[in-house]
C-alpha positions in Angstrom: -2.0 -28.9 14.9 -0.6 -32.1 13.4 -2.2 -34.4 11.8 -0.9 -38.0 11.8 -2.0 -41.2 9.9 -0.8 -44.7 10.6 -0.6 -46.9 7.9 -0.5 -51.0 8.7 1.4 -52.6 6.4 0.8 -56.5 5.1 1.9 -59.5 2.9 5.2 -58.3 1.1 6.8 -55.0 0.2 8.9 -55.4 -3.0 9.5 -54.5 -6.4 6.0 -54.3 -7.9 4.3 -55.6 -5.0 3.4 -52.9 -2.5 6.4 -50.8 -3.5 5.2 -48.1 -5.9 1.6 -48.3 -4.1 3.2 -47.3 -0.8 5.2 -44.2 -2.3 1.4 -42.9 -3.7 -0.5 -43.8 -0.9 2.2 -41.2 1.1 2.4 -38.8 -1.6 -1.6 -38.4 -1.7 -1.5 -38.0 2.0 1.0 -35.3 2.2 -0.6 -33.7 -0.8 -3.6 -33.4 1.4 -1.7 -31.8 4.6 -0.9 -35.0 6.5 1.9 -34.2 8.2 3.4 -37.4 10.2 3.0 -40.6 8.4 3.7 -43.8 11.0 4.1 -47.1 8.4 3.2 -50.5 11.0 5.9 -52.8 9.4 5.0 -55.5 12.0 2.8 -57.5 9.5 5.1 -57.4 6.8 6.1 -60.9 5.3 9.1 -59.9 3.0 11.0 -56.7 2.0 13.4 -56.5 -0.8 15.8 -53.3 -1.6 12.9 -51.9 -3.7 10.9 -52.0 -1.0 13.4 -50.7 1.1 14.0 -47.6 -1.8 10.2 -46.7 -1.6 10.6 -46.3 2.4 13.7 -44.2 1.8 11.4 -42.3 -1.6 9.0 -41.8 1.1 10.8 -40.2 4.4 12.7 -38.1 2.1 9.4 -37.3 0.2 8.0 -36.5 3.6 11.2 -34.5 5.0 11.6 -32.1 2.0 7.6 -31.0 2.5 8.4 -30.3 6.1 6.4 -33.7 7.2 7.7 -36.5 8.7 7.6 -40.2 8.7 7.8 -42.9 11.0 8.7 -47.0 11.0 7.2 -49.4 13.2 8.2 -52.8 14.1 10.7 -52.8 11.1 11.7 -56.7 10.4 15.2 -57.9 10.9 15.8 -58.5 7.1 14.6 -54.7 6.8 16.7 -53.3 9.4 19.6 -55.4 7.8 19.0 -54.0 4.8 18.6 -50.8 5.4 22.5 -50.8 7.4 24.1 -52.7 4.6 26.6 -50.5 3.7 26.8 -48.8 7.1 30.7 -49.3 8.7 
């Protein structure tokens, strides 16, 4: 059976605010057999690239232990960032 935890997100997600804490708090989890992780986004103020790098740490983190991760309500500056690059 799967086990999934949703995790709300608040205030900002950037380099040493949220970033590293985010990357533990879904390590921990799949450590102890979580194996879907949804991260709420909605209430999040501000997201730099760091931020953006510990989303990426994470899914891959996630993906390479045969779990999987989820975003939800991703902000327009997030979703811009994360298809810079894309063409």
């Amino acid at each position: 059976m799967d086990s999934v935890v949703a995790l709300d997100l608040s205030g900002r997600l950037a380099l040493g605010d949220g970033d590293e804490l985010l990357k533990q708090t879904v390590r921990s989890l799949l450590t102890r057999g979580i194996n879907r992780v949804v991260v709420n986004l909605a209430e999040v103020s501000y997201a730099d690239s760091s931020g953006l790098g510990a989303i990426v740490s994470v899914f891959l983190e996630a993906r390479k232990s045969g779990a999987a991760v989820k975003l939800h309500s991703p902000s327009k500056r997030l979703q811009a960032l994360a298809s810079f690059g894309r063409g």
